[in-house]
N, C-alpha and C positions, 0 to 999 in steps of 0.2 A: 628387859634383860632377864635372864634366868637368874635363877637363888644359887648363891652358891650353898655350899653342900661343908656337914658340920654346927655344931654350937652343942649348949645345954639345953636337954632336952626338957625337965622338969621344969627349970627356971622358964621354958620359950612358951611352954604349955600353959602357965601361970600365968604370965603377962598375958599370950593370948586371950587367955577367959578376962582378966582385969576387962582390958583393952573392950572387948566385945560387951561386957555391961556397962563400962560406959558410952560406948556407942547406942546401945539398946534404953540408956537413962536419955541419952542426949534427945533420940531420936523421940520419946515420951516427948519430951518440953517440945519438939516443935511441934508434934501435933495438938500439942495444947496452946501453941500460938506463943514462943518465946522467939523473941528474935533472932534469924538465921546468921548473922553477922554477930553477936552474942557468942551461938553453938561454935562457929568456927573458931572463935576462938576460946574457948573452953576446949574443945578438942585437939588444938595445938596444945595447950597446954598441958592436956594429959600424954597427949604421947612425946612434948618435952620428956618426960617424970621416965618412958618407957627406956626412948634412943640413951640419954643419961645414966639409966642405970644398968642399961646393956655395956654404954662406953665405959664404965667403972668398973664390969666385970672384964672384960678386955685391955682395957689400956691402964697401967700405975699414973695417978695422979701425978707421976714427977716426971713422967715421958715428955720429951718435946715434940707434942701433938695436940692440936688445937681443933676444936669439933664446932662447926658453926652449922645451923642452918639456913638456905638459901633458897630462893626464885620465892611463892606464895609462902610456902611452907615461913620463908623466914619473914616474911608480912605479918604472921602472926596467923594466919589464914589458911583453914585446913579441912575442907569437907569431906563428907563420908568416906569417899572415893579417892580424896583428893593424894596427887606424889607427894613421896615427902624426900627432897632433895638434900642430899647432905654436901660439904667443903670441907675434907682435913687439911688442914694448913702444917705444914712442916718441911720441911727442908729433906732434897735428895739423899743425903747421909740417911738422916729421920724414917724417909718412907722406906727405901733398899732395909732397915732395920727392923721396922715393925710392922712388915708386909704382912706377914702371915699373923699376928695380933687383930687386923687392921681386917682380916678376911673371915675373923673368928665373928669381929664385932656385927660385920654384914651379914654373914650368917645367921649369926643371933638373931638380929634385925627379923631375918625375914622370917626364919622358923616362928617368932611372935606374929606374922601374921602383920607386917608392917614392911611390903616393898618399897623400899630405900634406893633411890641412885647417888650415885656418892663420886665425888672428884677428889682427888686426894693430887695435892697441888703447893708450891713452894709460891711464895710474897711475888714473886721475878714471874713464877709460870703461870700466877694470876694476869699481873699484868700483860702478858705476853699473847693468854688465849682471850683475855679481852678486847686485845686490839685486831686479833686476827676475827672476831664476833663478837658484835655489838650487842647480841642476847646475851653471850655468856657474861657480860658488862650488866646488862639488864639484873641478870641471876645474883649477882654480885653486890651490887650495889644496896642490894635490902638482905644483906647476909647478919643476922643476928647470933650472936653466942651460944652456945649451948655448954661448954666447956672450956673458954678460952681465958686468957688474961687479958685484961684492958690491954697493955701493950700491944698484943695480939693481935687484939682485936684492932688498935689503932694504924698496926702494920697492913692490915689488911685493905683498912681503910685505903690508907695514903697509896699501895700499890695502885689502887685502881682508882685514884682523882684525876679530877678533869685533867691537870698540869703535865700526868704521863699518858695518860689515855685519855681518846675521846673527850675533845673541849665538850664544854655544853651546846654550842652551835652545831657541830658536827654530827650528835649525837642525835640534835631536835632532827637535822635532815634525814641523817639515816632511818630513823624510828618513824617520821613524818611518811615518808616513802613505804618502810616495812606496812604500815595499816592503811596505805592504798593499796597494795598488794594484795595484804588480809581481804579488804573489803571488797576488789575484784574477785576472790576465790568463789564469793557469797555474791554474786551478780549486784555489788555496789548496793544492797537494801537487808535491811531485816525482817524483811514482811515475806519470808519463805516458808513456804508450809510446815517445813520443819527445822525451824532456827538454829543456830549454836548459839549456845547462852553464853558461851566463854569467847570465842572468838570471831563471830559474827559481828556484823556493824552494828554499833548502840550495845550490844556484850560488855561484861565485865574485862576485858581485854582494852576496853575503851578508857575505861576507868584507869583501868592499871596504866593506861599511857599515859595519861594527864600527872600521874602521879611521880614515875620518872620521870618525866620531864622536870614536874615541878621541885625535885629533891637533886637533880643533877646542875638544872639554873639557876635556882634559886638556895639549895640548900635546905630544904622545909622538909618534913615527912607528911603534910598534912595538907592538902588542897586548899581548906578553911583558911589556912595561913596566909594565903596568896591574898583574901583578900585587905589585909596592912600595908601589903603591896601594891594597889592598885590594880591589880591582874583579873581579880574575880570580886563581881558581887555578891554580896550578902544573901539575895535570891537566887543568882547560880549555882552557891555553894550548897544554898539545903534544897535545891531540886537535884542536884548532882546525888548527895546522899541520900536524899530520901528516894532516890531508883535505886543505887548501889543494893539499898537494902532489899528494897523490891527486887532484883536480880539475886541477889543471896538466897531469898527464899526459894525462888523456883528450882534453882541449882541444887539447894541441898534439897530439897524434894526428889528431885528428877533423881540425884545418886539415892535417894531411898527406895524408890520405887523401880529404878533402874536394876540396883541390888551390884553394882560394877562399877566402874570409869565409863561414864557416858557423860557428853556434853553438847551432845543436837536432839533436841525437843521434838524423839519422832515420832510417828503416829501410834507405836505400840505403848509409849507411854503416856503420852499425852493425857486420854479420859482419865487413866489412873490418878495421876498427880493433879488434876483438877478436882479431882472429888478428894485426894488427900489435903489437899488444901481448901475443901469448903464449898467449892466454887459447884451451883445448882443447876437442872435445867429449870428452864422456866417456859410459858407460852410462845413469848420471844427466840428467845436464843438456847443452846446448850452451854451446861456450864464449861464444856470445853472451849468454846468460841468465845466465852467472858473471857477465861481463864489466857486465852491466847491476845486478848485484846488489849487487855491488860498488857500485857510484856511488847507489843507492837508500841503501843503508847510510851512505854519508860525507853525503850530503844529510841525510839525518834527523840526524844529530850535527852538523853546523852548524848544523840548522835549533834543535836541542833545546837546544845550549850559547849559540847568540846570540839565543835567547829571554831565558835567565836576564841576558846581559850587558846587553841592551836592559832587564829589569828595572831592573839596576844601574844605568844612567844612569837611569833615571825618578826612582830615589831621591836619584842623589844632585844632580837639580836642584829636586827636590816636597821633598828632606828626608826622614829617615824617620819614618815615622808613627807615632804612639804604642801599642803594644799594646792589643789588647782581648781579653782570655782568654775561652773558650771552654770550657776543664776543666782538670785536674791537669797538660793533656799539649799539648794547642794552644793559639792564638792567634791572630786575624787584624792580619797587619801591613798597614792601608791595603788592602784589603781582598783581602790576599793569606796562603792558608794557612800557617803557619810552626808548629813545633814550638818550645814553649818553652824550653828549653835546650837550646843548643850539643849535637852528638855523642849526641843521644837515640836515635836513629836506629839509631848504633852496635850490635853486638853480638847484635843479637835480632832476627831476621825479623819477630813477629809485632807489631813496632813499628811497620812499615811498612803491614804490610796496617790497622792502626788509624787510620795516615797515613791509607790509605783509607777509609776507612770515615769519616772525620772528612769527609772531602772530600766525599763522596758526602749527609753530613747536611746539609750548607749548600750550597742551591743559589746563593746569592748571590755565590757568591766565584767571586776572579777568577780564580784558580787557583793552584800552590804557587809559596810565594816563594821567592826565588833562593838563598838560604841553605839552604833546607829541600832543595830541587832537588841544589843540588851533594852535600849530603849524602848524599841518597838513590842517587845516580849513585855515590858513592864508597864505598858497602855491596853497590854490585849482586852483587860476588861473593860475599858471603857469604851471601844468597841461594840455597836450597838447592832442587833439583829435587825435584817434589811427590813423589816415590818415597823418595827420604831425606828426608824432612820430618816432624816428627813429628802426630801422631793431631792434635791441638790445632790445629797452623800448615794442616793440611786442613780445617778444621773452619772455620776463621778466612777461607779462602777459599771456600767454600762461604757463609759469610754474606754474602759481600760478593754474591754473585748473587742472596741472598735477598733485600738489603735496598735500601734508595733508588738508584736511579739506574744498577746496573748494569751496562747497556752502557756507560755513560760511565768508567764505572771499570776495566773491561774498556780501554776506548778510552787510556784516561789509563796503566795499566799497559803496555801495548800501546808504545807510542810514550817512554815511560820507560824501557823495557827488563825491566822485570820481569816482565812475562807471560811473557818469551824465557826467562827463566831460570827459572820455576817450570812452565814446560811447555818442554823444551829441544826439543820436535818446534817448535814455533811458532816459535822462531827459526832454525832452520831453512828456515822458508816466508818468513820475513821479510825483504823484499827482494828477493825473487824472484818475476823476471817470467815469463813463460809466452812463447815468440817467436810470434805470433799475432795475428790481428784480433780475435780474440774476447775476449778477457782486456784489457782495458786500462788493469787494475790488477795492484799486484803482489798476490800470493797472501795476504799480511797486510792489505792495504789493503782487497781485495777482500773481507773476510774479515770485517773491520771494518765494510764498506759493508752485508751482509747483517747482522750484531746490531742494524746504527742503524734497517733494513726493517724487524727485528721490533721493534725497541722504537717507532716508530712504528704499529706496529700494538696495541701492546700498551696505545697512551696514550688508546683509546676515542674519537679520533675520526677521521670517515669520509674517506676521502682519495679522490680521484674514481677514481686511475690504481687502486686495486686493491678492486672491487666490495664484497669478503662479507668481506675480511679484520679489518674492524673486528667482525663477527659474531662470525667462527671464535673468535679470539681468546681471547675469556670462558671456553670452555670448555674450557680448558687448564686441567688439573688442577695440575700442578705448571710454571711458564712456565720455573724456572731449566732444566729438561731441554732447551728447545728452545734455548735462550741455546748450552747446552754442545752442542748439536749441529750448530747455525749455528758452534761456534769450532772445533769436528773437521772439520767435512765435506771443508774441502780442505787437512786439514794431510798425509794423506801423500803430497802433489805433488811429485814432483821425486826418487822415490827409487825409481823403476822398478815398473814392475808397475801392479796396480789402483791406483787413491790410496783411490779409494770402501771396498775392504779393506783396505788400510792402514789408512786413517784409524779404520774400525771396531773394528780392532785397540786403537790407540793410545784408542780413545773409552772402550771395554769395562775397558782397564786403569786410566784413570785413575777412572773410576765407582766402581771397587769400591774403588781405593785411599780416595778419600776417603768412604766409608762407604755408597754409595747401595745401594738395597736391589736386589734381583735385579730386581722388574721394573722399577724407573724404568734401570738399567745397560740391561736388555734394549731397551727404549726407545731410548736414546738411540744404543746400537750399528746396531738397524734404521735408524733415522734417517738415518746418516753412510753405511752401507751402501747405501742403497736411496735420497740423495738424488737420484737423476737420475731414479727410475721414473716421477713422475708428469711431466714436464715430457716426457721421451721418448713417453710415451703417448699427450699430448695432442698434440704437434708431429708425430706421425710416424703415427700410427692412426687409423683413423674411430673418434673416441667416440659416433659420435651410432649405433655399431652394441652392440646388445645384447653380443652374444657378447663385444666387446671391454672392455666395463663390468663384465661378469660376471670376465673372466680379471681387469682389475686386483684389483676387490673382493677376490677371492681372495687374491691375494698382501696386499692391505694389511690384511686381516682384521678390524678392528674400528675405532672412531669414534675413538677416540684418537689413533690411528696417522695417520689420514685429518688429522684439523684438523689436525694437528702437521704431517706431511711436505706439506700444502698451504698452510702459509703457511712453513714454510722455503724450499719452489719458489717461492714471489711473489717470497720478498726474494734468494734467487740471482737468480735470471736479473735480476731488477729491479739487482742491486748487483754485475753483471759487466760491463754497460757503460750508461749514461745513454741510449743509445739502440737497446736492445733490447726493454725494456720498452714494450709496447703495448696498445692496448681489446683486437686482436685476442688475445694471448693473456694476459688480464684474464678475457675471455669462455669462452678455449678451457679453464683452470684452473678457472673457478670451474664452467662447464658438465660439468667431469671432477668434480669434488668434489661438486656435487648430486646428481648420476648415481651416483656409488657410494654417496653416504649413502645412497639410494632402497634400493639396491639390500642393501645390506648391512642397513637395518631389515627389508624383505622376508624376506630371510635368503639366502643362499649357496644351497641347496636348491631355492628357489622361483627363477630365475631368469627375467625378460621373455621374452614371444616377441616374435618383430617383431608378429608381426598385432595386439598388443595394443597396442606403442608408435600404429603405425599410426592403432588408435581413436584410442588417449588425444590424441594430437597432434591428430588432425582436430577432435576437439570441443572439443579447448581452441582453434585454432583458430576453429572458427565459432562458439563463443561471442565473443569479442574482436570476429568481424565483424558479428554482430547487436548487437553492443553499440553500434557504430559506425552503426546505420543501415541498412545490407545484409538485405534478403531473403532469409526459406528460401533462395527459387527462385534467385537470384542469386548465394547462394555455393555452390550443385548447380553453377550451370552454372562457375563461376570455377575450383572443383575438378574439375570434368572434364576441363580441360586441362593439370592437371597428374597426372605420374606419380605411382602407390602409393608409390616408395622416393624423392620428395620428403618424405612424409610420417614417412617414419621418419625422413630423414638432419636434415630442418630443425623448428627450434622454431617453437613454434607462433606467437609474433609473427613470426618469421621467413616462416612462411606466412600470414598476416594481410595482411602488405607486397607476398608475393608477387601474392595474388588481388586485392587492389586497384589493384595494377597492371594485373593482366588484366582488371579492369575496365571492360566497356564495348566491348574490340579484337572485332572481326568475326571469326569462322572464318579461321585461317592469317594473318592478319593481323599481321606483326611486331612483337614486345613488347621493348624495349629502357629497361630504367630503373637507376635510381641512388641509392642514398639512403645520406647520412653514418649510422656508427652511434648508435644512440639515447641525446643525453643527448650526445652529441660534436658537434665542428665541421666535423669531415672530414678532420681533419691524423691522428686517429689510425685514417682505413679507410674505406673506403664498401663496401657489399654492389651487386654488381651482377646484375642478371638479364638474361636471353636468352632468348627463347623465338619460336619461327621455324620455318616448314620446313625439314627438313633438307639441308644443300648439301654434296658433298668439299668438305673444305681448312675448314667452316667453325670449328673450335677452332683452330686455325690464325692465322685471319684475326682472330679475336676477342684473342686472347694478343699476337697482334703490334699490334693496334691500339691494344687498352690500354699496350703497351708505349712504343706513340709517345706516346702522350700522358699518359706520366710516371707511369705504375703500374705498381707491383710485387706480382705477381700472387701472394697468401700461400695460396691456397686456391682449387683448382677443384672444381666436383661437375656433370658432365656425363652429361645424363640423358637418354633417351630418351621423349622426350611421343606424346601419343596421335595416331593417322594423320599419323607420316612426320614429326612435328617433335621439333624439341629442346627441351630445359628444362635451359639449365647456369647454375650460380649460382658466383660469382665474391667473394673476400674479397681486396679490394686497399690497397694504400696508396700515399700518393706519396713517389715517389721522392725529391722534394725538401720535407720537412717543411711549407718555408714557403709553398708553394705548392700547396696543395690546391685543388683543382677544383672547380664548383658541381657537384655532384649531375648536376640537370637538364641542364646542358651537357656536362660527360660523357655521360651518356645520347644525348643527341644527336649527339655528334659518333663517337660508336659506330654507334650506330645508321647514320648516312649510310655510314660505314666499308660495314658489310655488303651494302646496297643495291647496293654498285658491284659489279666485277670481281672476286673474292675472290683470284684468281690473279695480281692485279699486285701485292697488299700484300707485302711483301718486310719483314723486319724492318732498323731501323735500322743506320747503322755508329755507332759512337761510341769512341773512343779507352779504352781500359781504365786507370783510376785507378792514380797514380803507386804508391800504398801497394801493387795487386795485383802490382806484378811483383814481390817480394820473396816473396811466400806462396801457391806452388805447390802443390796439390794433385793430387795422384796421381790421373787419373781409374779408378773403378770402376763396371762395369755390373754387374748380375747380372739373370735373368729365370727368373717363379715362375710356370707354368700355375695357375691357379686359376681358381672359378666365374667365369664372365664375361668372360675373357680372360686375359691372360700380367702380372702386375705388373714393372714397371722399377725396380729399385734403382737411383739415379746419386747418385754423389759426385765431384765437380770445384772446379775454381775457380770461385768466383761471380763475377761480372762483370756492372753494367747490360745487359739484355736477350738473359741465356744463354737463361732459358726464350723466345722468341720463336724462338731460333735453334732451341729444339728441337722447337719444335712446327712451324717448317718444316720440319725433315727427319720428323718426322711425317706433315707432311703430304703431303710429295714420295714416300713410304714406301709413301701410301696405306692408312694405317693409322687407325683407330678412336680417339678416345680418352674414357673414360668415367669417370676422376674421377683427380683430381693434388692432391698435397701438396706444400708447397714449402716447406723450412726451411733458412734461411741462418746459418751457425754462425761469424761473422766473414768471414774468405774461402773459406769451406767451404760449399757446396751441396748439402743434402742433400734430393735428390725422390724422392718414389713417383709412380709414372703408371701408372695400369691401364689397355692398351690394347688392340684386337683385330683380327682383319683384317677386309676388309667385310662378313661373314657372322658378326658376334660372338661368334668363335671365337678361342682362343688360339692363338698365332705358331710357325709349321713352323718346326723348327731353322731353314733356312733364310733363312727370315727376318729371324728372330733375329740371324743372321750377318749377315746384310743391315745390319740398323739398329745392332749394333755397330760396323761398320765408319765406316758415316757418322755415329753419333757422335762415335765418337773422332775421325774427321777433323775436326769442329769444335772438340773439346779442341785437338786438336793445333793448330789453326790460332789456339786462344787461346795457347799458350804460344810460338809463334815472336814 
């Protein structure tokens, strides 16, 4: 809201400075480590002493006007940043009279440098806006005095008690509902690369719920209270507080360093307030990634203990439900898992893992009950890491991958704490994020995100985002091996060195401990080892060249290895961020996985020559075109124009599309088309083609035009066609999801592109996204003489339309270029360009020096 306008200006100046040194004392003690839950409340209290002695210069002591604070403000609870909410209580005569008193006092307010929202509200129109919102109930119900009479005060009370408003049941539902809401806004986790510490899941918001709840049900202002009630344990209640406070700090950190109202931990402040609070790098990790680990961890235990307490009020306003046994050992309570006697739990690991296993037999249930829960949290340590565990308690975990459900018991151990303690590498990764665009989960989350890929592949049916993997699937001899190599693959992150050998390491010892035989061990070690080979191969090498199908096959050596390490690649990259996964490398995966099966039934020994792909392609090919209608003669002449190494690089509907495009065009006649990929809409690529006389600058002009017009260029193959023209084919996406292109009008509005001036297309300016200025990368060139020309290694910052920028200094370079890869790794760039001088010849040192130089001038001009 705006200030209104008005007050004392001496007096407002006064307080301001007050106000600002005690903020400036306050903020001393935290960085000397006083507790943040402390300051807030110290700092309510001075600016108590401020709003008071504003209302006394405003309002006569004998006015019938009553000044309370409300929502955190009146909790007692007031950070740097934080609103401070005001309640005048008074009657309609009351307010119509001392309207303008009442506008002197908010003025005042705010001239001190203390924006104030304020209701000014009768007993009746309390109750009234409380029923019509259940927040403004929320705001209310921890409304404290600042200038009121007890009577007042008790008026105000009794307006808004359960008996005229919202019972307590009604209330638990509404507010129950409002933070599934909350917590869908935040995609259901708090492991976001840039959290809200207030309203996020596991947030101090979570807190604040348990606390309504518990003051509207129970009557209490104090959690701790609940447990004389039986509601909460003695260990709930001081891991409850001991995050609150852990959240308190980051909070009033983040408002110091923030310097505003901010309440999402984003990445401009983030390094700041890790190193305001202490937190180092070290060999390992950065102190930013401790400092986030941290808060991942205190979220999941608020989010895990005021599950159970939101159990507890469900019960104790439904009642508890009468048992229904299950066996010697469970029961579903109301259709929640529960152990039948008290303390079963106690004393014996492989009571829990039965815990499971019970769980995993009844898909119906809702999940474990709150009794069972605190139990199971209060045995965690005796809990024994799978290396001290005996023959039996491995054996007992080994079934649970055999048997129903799995990954969810995986998931449910996971987030209960037992998996961290039966694999102590996994807690370890638990909670820890990566500082990065690419990760934007944390390493357990992430972790978790890849078993739910394969158990979706595993459930037999067909998902559109991932072609063959419902295939692959079946033929996985033993599926618990992949489970265990989807839960290694990135547990040795964060402890220096390879993680891919780490983890292999950690994969191979836990194998043998629990009994697996040498080659399922060997398996599952290759796996965690060599998770990144196939996804490397396809994003960064031509597979559609023999020689390069022949080197993987070799390394992956047999069909096992293949299904397996290619649907662990689906469900990584698919469960590393929600928006990396795409048709284009859908296509470039499952096009790597038929190509080596091919090649590996063939045998290692026999491997393709191109001249053969060559046939196979063209006739499969002009089969598909005569099937369509097309003529011998017709696709003779449509294959004429295009080059032999289209025929090896593209698949044969790939050429199919291609020749019906040239369909019909005259000699030298420009060919410019577009088409979504097949079985898609266009939001996940379109294939585009070129084919034209050859002009300088024109890769150039084609790379920047598609740039203007909102594609991100995943894949060039720029080919030399027969007398004097080009034939380059193009895999793009758009830059903004929801806005995909028709085909046909791309084409066209390309096509015109060319027609003109090629020398005035200039690549766009655009501002560089807030997220890239935080995640610098290091530019690297390197340059590799090979057939054909010199290849470009670059690695930089990625940024909307770097490749544009690079193919003009390309083309101001004067330089060739005859086929580019483009893989973007969060804010990492990583391309190949194979390019040449005008006599398609690789680059004179000289040269070389040349185009390093104006490269990096363009890095460099992205990081000022």
């Amino acid at each position: 809201m705006s200030a209104p306008a008005g007050g004392d200006p001496a007096w407002s100046a006064a307080a301001k400075a007050a106000q600002a040194r005690i903020d400036a004392r306050l903020a001393r003690r935290f960085d000397a480590g006083h507790p943040a839950d402390r300051l807030i409340a110290l700092r309510a209290r001075a600016v108590d002493a401020q709003v008071r002695a504003a209302w006394r210069r405003c309002i006569p002591e004998d006015a019938p006007l009553a000044l309370f604070a409300v929502g955190g403000y009146g909790r007692g609870e007031l950070f740097p940043q934080s609103d401070i909410d005001l309640l005048v209580l008074a009657e309609p005569e009351a307010q119509r009279a001392w309207e303008a008193a009442l506008a002197r006092f908010v003025a005042l307010l705010w001239d001190a440098g203390l924006e104030a929202s304020h209701a000014v509200r009768s007993a009746r129109e309390c109750t009234a806006a409380a029923g019509d919102d259940h927040s403004v109930l929320t705001a209310l119900i921890e409304a404290r005095p600042l200038c009121a009479a007890a009577a007042t005060e008790e008026a105000l009370r009794a307006a808004v008690a359960p008996e005229r408003v919202w019972p307590a049941e009604a209330f638990f539902e509404a507010k129950s509902e409002e933070q599934r809401r909350r917590h869908a806004r935040f995609g259901d986790t708090s492991d976001n690369l840039e959290p809200n510490l207030k309203d996020g899941p596991g947030g101090l918001r979570d807190l604040h719920l348990l606390g309504w709840l518990a003051l509207r049900s129970f009557g209490v202002h104090a959690l701790d209270r609940l447990i004389e009630r039986g509601r909460l344990g003695w260990d709930e209640a001081a891991a409850l507080e001991r995050e609150r406070r852990a959240l308190c700090r980051l909070r009033y950190g983040l408002h110091l360093v923030a310097g505003r109202r901010e309440e999402r931990l984003r990445f401009d402040y983030q390094k700041l307030l890790a190193v305001r609070l202490g937190y180092v790098d070290d060999a390992d990790s950065l102190g930013v990634e401790k400092m986030m680990q941290d808060f991942y961890r205190s979220a999941a235990v608020v989010r895990r203990i005021g599950d159970r307490l939101l159990q507890r009020f469900e019960e104790h306003f439904e009642g508890v439900a009468a048992p229904e046994p299950i066996d010697a050992d469970f029961e579903r309570r109301g259709g929640w898992l529960a152990a039948r006697s008290p303390g079963w739990l106690a004393g014996d690991p492989a009571n829990l893992f039965a815990l499971f296993a019970a769980w995993a037999a009844d898909s119906g249930l809702r999940g474990l009950h709150s009794q069972s829960a605190r139990e199971l949290a209060q045995e965690l340590p005796q809990i024994p890491a799978y290396a001290d565990a005996s023959p039996a308690l491995r054996e007992a975990f080994m079934q649970l991958l055999r048997g129903p459900q799995p990954v969810k018991t995986l998931e449910r151990m996971a987030r209960s704490g037992v998996l961290g303690r039966w694999i102590p590498a996994f807690q370890r990764v638990s909670g820890r994020m990566q500082f990065d665009l690419f990760h934007v989960f944390t390493v357990d989350q992430h972790t978790l995100a890849v078993l739910r890929n394969l158990d979706r592949f595993a459930s037999g049916e067909a998902d559109p985002r991932f072609s063959i993997a419902h295939h692959v699937w079946p033929s996985l001899r033993k599926p618990e091996l992949l489970l265990l190599a989807g839960l290694f693959h990135d547990i040795g992150k964060g402890r220096g060195g390879d993680h891919s050998e780490l983890g292999a390491v950690d994969a191979r010892a836990f194998c043998e401990a629990h009994g697996l035989s040498e080659a399922d061990t060997a398996l599952v070690e290759w796996l965690v080892r060599r998770h990144l080979l196939m996804s490397v191969t396809a994003q960064k090498q031509d597979i559609t060249d023999p020689e390069v199908i022949h080197r993987f096959a070799a390394i992956v050596a047999d069909r096992q290895r293949l299904d397996a390490l290619y649907l662990l690649t689906c469900a990584d990259i698919a469960g590393t961020s929600p928006k990396l996964w795409n048709s284009w490398k859908d296509r470039l995966l499952a096009d790597l996985h038929t190509a080596t099966r091919l090649a590996l039934r063939r045998g290692l020994g026999q491997p393709v020559a191109a001249a053969e792909r060559i046939a196979e392609n063209r006739a499969a090919a002009r089969a598909l075109l005569l099937d369509t209608g097309h003529a011998d003669a017709d696709v003779d002449a449509m294959f004429a124009r295009m080059p032999d190494e289209n025929f090896l690089r593209s698949r044969p509907e790939q050429i199919a599309w291609q020749a019906t495009a040239l369909h019909g065009a005259l000699p030298f006649e420009p060919v410019v088309a577009a088409r979504a990929i097949p079985g898609r809409d266009g939001r996940d690529g379109l294939d585009v083609l070129v084919h034209m006389p050859d002009r300088d600058g024109l890769f150039a002009a084609i790379v920047i035009t598609l740039d203007r017009l909102g594609m991100s260029v995943l894949q060039a193959r720029v080919l030399d066609g027969p007398d004097g023209t080009i034939f380059d084919t193009f895999h793009v996406l758009p830059a903004e999801q929801r806005q995909a292109p028709e085909p046909a009008l791309l084409a066209a509005a390309l096509g015109r592109a060319l027609a003109g001036d090629l020398g005035r297309l200039l690549p766009a300016r655009r501002s560089q996204p807030r997220h890239l200025r935080h995640f610098r990368v290091a530019p690297q060139l390197d340059f590799t003489d090979m057939a054909g020309g010199t290849r470009i290694g670059l690695i930089c910052t990625d940024r909307p339309g770097l490749l544009a920028d690079v193919a003009r200094v390309l083309r101001e370079q004067r330089l060739r270029v005859h086929d580019a890869r483009i893989a973007t790794f969060g804010a990492r760039a990583e391309d190949l360009l194979l390019v040449s001088d005008e006599h398609n010849h690789p680059l004179s040192p000289d040269r070389c020096d040349a185009l390093r130089a104006a490269l990096l001038a363009v890095f460099d001009g992205d990081n000022r």
